[in-house]
C-alpha positions in Angstrom: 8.9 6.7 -1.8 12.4 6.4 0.3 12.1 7.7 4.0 15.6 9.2 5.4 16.0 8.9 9.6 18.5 11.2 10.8 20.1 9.8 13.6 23.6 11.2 13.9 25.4 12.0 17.1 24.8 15.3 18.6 28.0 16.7 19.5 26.9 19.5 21.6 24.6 17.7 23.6 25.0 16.2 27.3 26.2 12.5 27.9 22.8 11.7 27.8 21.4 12.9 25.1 24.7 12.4 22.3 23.1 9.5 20.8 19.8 10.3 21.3 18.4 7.6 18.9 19.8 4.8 20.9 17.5 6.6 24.0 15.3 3.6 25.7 12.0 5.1 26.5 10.6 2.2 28.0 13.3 0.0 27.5 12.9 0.7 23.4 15.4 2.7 21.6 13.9 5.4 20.7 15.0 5.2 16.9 12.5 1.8 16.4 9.3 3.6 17.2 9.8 6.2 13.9 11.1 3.1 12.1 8.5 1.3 12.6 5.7 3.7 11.8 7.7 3.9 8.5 7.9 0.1 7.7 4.2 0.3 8.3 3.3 2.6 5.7 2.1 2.0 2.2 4.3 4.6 0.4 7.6 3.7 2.6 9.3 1.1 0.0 13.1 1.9 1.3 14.4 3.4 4.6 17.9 4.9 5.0 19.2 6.2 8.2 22.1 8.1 8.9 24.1 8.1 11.9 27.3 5.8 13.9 27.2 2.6 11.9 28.6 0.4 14.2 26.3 1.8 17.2 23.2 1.5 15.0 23.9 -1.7 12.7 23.3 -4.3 15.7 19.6 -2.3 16.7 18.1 -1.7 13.4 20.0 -3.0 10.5 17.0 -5.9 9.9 14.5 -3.4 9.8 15.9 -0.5 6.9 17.9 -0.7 3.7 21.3 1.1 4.7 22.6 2.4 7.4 25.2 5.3 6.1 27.7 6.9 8.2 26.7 10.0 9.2 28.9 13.9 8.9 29.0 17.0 10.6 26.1 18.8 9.2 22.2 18.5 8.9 22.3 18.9 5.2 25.3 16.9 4.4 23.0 14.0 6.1 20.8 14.6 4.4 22.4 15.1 0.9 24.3 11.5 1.6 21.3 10.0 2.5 19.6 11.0 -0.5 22.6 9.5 -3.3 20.3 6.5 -2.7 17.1 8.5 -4.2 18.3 10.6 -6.6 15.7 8.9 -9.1 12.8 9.5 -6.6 10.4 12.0 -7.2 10.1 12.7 -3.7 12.1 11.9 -0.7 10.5 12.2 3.5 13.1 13.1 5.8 12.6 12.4 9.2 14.4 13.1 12.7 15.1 10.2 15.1 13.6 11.5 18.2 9.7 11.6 17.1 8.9 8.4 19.1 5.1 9.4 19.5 4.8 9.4 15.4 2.9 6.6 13.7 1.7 5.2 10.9 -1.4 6.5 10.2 0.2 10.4 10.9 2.7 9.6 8.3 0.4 8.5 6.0 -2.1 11.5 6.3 1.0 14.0 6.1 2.5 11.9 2.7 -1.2 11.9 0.8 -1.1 15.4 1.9 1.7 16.5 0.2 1.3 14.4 -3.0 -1.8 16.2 -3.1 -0.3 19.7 -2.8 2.5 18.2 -6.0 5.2 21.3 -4.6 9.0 20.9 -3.5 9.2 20.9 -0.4 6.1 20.2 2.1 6.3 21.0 6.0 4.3 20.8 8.6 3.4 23.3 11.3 1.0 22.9 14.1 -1.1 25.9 15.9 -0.4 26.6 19.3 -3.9 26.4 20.8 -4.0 22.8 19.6 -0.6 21.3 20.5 -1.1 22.9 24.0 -4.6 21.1 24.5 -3.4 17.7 23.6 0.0 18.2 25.2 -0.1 20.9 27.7 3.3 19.8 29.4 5.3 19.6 26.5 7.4 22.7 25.7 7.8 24.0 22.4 8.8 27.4 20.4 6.6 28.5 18.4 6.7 31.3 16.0 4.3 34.8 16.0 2.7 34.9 12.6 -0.2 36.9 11.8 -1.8 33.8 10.8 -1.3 32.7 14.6 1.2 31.1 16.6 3.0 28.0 15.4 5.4 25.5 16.3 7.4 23.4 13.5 7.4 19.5 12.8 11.0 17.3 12.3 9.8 16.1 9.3 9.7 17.4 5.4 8.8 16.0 2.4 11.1 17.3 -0.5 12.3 16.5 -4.1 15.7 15.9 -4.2 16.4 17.6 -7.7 15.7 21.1 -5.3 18.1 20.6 -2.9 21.4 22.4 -4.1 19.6 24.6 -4.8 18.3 25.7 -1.3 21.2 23.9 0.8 23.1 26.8 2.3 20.1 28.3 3.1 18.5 25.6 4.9 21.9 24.7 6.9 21.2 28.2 8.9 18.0 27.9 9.2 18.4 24.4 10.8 21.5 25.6 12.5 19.1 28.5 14.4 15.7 26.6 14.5 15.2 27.4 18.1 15.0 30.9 17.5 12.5 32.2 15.4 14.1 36.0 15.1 17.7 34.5 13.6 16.0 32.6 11.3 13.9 35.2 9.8 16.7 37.3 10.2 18.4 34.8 7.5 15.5 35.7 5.3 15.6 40.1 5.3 14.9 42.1 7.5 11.4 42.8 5.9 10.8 39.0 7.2 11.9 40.5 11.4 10.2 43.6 10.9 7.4 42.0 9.7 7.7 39.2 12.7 8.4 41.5 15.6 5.1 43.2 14.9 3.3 40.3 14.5 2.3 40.9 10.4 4.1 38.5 8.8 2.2 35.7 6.8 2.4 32.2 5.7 2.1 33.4 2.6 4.6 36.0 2.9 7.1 33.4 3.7 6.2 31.3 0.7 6.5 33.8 -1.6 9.6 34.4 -0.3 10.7 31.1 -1.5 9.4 31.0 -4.5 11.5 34.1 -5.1 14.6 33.4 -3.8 15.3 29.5 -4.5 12.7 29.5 -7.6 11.0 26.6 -5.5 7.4 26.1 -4.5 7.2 25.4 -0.6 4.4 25.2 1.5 3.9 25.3 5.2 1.6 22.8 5.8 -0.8 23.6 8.9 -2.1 20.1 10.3 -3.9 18.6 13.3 -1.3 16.0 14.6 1.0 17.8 17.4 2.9 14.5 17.4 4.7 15.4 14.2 6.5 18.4 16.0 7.1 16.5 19.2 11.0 15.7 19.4 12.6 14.8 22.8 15.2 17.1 22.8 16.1 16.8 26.7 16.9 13.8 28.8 14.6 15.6 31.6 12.0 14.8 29.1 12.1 11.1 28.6 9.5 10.7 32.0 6.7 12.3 30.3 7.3 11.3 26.5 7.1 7.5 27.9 3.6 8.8 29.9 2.0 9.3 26.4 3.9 6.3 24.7 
């Protein structure tokens, strides 16, 4: 299976945080530690990352296959990084700034998905149990009747699905803090359904399955490190406390 790190500039961010994958959190860049976890797995045989060649090349080019240059948009990084896979069944895509991922979580969430054999595989990760192993990290979480939830920066698609589900996904991405807008993207039966609290998993599968003709699952797993993405420089003191 390939493995694609997104790693591009953030435009919007501070200073401090616009190349975010070149972050040292104790004196690493932050980048190596989800590269690493990747070269260590079994079903990892090729890693793209996409992002500022030049900045990039002299950190990581020895350790992945290609570094490509990276655009404006989420999905567009995504879509370039995947010209390399289109003769993959499945393709992980993975955000640079998970640096307390390893190899045995990416692993359990792969064998996990091949089990599943769907389109696209996500994790989320119940609120009770992200706070009691990381009660200082902040998160958003999402309302569900299910429970509360908070999202992981890492999905494991097909790549024959994704024009299919591109524009879609680009607002989703684009509004990921904020649970309302992206249900909002959905129908309103999706924020009705969320404001009071009676909207399912399966609801939103369904949806899916309707709408892009796709089978996706929302994958409900036990390793809070898969959602934890340093979004802040303010963060980088306690992210390097659990390193």
């Amino acid at each position: 299976m390939h493995a694609i790190v997104l790693a591009g500039t953030d435009v919007e961010a501070d200073d401090l945080m616009k190349d975010k994958a070149l972050l040292p959190l104790k004196g690493i860049p932050m980048i190596k530690f989800v590269i690493e976890a990747l070269k260590e797995s079994e079903h990892i045989n090729k890693i793209f990352v996409v992002g500022e060649v030049d900045k990039l090349k002299p950190i990581i080019a020895k350790d992945v296959d290609n570094i490509i240059h990276h655009s404006d948009s989420i999905i567009k990084n995504i879509n370039n990084g995947m010209k390399n896979s289109l003769g993959e069944e499945r393709v992980l895509v993975v955000t640079c700034d998970l640096p307390l991922i390893n190899v045995d979580i990416i692993n359990k969430f792969i064998e996990a998905g091949l089990e599943k054999n769907i389109d696209v595989f996500y994790p989320i990760v119940d609120k009770g149990l992200y706070e009691s192993i990381y009660p200082k990290m902040k998160r958003t979480y999402v309302y569900l009747k299910d429970g509360a939830f908070t999202g992981g920066n890492i999905i494991m698609i097909k790549p024959s699905v994704m024009k299919s589900i591109e524009k879609t996904t680009e607002s989703l991405i684009k509004n990921r803090k904020n649970p309302f807008k992206m249900c909002r993207i959905l129908g309103i039966a999706f924020l009705i359904k969320l404001i009071f609290k009676q909207l399912k998993l399966l609801d939103i599968e369904k949806t899916i399955k309707k709408r892009f003709r796709i089978n996706g699952l929302a994958y409900i797993c036990t390793y809070p490190e898969i959602c934890s993405d340093l979004d802040h420089y303010e963060e980088v003191a306690l992210f390097e406390e659990y390193l």
